[in-house]
VOKOLDREN-114010 format. One record per residue (C-alpha): residue in one letter; x, y, z. Coordinates in steps of 0.5 Angstrom, whole numbers, padded with zeros to 4 digits, always signed. Layout:
// residues N
AXYZ/...
***
This chain:
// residues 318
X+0000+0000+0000/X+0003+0007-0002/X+0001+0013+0002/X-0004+0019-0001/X-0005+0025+0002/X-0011+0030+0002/X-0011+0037+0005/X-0017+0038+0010/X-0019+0044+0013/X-0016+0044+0020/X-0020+0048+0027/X-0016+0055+0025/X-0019+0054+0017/X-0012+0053+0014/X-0011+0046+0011/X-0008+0040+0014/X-0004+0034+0011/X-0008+0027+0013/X-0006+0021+0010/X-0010+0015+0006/X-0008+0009+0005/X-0008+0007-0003/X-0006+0001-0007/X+0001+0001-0010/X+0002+0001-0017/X-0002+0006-0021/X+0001+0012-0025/X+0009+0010-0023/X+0007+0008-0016/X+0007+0016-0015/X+0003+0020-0010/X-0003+0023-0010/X-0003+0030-0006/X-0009+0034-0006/X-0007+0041-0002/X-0014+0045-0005/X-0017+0049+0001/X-0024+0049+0003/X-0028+0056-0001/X-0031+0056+0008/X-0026+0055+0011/X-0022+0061+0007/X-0028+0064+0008/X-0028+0064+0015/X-0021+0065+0016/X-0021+0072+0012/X-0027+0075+0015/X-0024+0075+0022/X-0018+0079+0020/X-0023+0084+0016/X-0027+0084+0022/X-0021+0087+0026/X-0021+0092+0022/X-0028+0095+0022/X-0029+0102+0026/X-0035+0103+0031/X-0034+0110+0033/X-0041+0112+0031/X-0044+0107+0034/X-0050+0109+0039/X-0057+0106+0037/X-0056+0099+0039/X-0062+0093+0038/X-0060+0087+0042/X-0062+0080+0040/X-0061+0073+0041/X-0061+0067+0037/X-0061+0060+0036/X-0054+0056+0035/X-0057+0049+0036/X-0061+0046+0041/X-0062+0050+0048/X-0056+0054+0047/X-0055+0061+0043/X-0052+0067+0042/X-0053+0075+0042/X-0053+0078+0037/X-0051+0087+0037/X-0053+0091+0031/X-0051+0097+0029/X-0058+0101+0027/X-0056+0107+0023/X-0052+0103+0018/X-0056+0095+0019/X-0051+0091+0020/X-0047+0086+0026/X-0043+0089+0030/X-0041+0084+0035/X-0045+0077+0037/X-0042+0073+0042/X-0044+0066+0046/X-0050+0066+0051/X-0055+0070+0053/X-0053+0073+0060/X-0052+0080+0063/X-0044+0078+0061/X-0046+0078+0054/X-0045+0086+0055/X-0040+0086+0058/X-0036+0082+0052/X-0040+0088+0047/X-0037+0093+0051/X-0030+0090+0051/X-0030+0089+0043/X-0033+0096+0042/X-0027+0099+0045/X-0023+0095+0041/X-0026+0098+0035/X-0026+0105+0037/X-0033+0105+0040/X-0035+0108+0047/X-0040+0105+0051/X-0042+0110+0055/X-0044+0114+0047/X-0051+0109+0046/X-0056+0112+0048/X-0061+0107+0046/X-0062+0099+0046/X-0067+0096+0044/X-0069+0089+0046/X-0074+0084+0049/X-0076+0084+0057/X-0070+0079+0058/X-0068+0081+0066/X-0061+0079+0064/X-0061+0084+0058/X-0064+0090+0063/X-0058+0089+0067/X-0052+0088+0062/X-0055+0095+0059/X-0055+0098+0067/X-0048+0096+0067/X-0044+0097+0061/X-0048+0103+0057/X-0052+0107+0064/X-0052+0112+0059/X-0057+0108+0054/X-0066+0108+0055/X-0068+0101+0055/X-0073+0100+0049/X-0078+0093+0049/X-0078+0091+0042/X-0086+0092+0040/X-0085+0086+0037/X-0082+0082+0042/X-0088+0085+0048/X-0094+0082+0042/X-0090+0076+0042/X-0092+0075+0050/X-0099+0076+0049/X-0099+0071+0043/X-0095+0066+0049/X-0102+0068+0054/X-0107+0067+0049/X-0104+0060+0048/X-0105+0058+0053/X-0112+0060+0054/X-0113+0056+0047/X-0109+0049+0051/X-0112+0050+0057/X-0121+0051+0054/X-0119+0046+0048/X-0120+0040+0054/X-0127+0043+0054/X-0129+0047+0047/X-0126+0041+0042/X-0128+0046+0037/X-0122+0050+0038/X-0118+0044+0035/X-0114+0048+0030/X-0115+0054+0031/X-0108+0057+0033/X-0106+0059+0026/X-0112+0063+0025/X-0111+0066+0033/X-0105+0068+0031/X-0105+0070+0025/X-0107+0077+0023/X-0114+0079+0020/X-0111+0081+0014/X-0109+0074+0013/X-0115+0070+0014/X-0117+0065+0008/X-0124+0064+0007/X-0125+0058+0012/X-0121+0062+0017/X-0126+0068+0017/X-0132+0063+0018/X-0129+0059+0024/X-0126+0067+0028/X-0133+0069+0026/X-0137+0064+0030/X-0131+0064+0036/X-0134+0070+0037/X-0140+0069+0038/X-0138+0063+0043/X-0137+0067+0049/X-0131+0062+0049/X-0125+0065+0055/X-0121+0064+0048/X-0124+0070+0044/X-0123+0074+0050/X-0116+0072+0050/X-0116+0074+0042/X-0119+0081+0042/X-0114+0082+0049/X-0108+0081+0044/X-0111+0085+0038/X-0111+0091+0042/X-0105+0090+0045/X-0102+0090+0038/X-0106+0096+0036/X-0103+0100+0041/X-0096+0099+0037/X-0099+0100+0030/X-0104+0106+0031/X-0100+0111+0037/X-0096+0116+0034/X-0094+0120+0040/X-0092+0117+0048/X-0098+0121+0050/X-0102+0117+0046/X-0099+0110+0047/X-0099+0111+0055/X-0106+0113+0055/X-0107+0107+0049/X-0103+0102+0054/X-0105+0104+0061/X-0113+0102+0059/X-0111+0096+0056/X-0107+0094+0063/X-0113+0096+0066/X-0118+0092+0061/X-0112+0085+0062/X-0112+0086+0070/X-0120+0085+0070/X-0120+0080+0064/X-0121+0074+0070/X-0115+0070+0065/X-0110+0068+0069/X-0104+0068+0063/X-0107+0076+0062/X-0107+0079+0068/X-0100+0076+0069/X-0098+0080+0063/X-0102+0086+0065/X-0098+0086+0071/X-0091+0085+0067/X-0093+0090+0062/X-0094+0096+0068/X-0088+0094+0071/X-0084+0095+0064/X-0089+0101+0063/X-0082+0106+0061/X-0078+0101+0057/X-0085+0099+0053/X-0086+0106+0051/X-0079+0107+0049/X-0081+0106+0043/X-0085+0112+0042/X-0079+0115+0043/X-0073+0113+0040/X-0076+0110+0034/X-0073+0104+0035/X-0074+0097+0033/X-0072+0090+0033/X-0076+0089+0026/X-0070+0089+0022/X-0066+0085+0026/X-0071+0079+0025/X-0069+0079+0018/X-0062+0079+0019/X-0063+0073+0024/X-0067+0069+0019/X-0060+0070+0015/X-0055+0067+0020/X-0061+0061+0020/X-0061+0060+0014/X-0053+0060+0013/X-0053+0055+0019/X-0058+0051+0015/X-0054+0051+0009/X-0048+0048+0012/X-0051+0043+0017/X-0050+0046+0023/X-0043+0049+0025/X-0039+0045+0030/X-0038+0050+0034/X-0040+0057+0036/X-0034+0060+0033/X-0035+0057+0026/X-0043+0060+0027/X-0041+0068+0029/X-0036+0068+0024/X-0041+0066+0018/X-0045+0072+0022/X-0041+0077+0020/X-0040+0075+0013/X-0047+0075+0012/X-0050+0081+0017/X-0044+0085+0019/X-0043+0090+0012/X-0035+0088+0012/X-0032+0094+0010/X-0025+0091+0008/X-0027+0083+0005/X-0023+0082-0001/X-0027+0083-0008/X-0030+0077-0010/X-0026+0073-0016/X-0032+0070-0018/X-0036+0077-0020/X-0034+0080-0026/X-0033+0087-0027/X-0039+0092-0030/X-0036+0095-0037/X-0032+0102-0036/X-0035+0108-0038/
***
């Protein structure tokens, strides 16, 4: 048996030389030598040093997210929301996540005493990151983000009278879809659901008017008139699920409103995160962490400093 041997791509994204067993004989008994490196890996490895070279001075709208890297574990995602891009993702989703945050933006040229306005979801771990690492920064709950536990209540309303009411029994898309959305056998099911009287329609229309509150409000004054009567309205609701959320939204009443104020959302942010989830998809998965945040930065962080692509060919000049 003669030796060949094929490049891999090893941890750090070089290439490595591995051994494989071939029979003698062939072209001259000569060796067979591979050395082509992966396109990712090449990738990955040129993304880290662009990185290193971007500035974050102007930095100081910040909307803050995580998402999944595999299952039960995340990382955080930090955006820049003036020019939409990634500006740092790190592993977990605790208080330390800011800590790292603020560390990388000084690095970069950034001031974490300069943000004036994060906005994410009502992650306690979150607040107190914020608190400690940017206590310049207003803290705004993403609209998004604050309707997403009203849906999670009203679900729990349908479980629990689903034992009772069997024609509820899939309904949960049309709960939670918006009106203008319905098909036609939708609209006719929502239609008897109110006429029921069921605990479930209740929980419908308490989830509508908390989403209307961030549609149709302009100002603060009318977003804090528009959320106080709907805590109101929740508190009295004799629905478990909602007069837990009512207690939960006025004691969060500042950050809720925030967004009146800023203007800042997570909107754009979820788009991005469906790209870092489409790109993890594509490969499979990604055996570390590592591996997934550096693909984050090529696709979400803009880099300003990445080579041009050989494959793209140059427009015709003039």
């Amino acid at each position: 048996m003669v030796a060949a041997r094929i490049g891999v791509l090893g941890g750090d994204g070089g290439v490595r030389d591995r051994a494989l067993p071939r029979p003698a004989g062939g072209a001259g008994g000569t060796r067979a030598r591979c050395l082509e490196p992966t396109a990712s890996g090449a990738r990955l490895s040129t993304t880290s040093r662009r990185r290193a070279q971007e500035s974050r001075a102007d930095l100081t709208q910040l909307p803050v997210d995580e998402t999944s890297s595999r299952r039960g574990e995340y990382i955080s995602v930090f955006f820049d929301a003036k020019q939409r891009r990634l500006a740092f993702a790190t592993r977990g989703r605790d208080a330390s996540t800011f800590k790292r945050f603020a560390e990388d933006l000084t690095q970069h040229g950034g001031d974490p005493a300069a943000i004036t306005e994060v906005s994410m979801d009502m992650s306690k771990a979150f607040q107190a990151g914020v608190r400690t690492q940017c206590p310049q920064a207003r803290i705004s709950f993403d609209p998004f983000h604050v309707v997403q536990l009203a849906n999670d209540a009203m679900d729990q309303v349908r479980r629990a009278e689903t034992r009772q009411a069997p024609e509820l029994k899939g309904s949960r898309w049309a709960l939670l879809k918006s009106t203008s959305n319905w098909n036609t056998k939708q609209i006719q099911s929502m239609h008897l659901l109110q006429r029921s009287g069921l605990a479930t329609a209740r929980a419908w229309r308490l989830k509508e008017a908390l989403r209307s509150v961030f549609r149709e409000a302009i100002t603060r004054a009318q977003a804090q008139a528009l959320l106080t009567a709907w805590i109101s309205w929740a508190r009295r609701s004799r629905l478990p699920a909602f007069k837990r959320l009512g207690q939960t939204v006025r004691s969060r009443l500042k950050g809720s409103l925030g967004h009146f104020g800023s203007g800042l959302s997570n909107g754009f942010l979820e788009s991005m995160n469906g790209l870092i989830q489409a790109a993890k998809t594509r490969a499979r998965g990604y055996r570390t962490d590592a591996r997934l945040i550096l693909m984050a930065y090529l696709v979400c962080g803009r880099l300003k400093h990445l080579p041009a692509n050989p494959w793209v060919t140059a427009g015709k000049p003039g």
